[in-house]
N, C-alpha and C positions, 0 to 999 in steps of 0.2 A: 499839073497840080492846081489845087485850088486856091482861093484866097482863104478857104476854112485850115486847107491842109499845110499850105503858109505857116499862117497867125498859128496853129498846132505847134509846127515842126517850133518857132519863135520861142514858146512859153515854155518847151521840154527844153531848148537850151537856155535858155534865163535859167529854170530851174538849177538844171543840173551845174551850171554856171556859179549860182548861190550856194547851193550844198557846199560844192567844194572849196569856196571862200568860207565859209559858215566851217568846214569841217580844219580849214587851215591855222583861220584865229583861234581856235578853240586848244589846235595844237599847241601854236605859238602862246598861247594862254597857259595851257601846262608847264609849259619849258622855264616862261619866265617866275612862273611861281612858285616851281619848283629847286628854280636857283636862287630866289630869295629866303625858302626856307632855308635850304644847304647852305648858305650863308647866315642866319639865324643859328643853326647848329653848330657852326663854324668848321666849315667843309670848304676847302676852293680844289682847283683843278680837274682832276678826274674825278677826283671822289665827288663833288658839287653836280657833275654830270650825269653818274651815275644815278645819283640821289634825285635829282631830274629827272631822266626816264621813269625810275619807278614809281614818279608821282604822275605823271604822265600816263603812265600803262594802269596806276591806279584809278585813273579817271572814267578808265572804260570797263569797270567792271556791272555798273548801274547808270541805264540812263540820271542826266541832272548831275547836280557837282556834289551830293552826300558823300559819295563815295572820298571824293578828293577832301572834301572838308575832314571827314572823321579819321583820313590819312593823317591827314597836318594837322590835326588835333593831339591826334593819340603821341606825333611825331614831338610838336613845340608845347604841348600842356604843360610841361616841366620847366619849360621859359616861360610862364608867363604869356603864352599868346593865346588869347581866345577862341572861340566860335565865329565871335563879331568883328576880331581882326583879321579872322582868316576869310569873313567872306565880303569885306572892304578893300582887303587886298585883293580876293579875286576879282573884283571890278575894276580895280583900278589896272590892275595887270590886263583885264578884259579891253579897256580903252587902251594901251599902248600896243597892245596885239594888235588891234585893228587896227591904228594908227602906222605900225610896221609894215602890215601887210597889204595895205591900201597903198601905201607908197612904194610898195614893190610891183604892182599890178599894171 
């Protein structure tokens, strides 16, 4: 092999490396905001779980988080939670995903 097909082979595992950290947090980012809604609505257990996944599997219907926002929109508007709370809370959940999942790694 060469030093080209090296530093190649390098960069596709870096990449593919990121993806799936990048595709991990993002999980872990669903789960945990979708159990702070389900606890907003006042859900625990199974039902908090459930109500998890679906915010979760609502994520990937459109790339970007519209999809998830206008989920927890439609979901907590009757609480009182914003647009602007929902997408401060996705940050904030954004940084302890990553902060979970880095210290898993």
């Amino acid at each position: 092999m060469t030093t080209f097909d090296d530093r190649q082979k390098a960069f596709e595992t870096k990449f593919a490396h990121d993806e799936e950290m990048r595709f991990r947090i993002l999980a872990r980012r669903g789960k945990l905001i979708g159990l702070w809604a389900a606890e907003k609505l006042g859900k625990d257990g199974q039902a908090a779980d459930d109500y998890a996944k679906s915010v979760l599997l609502s994520d990937l219907e459109i790339p970007g988080d519209d999809d998830i926002i206008a989920k927890l929109h439609g979901d907590l508007a009757g609480l009182g939670v914003g647009v602007n709370d929902i997408k401060a809370m996705l940050a904030e959940k954004l940084a302890q995903a990553e902060a979970q999942i880095s210290g898993a790694a």
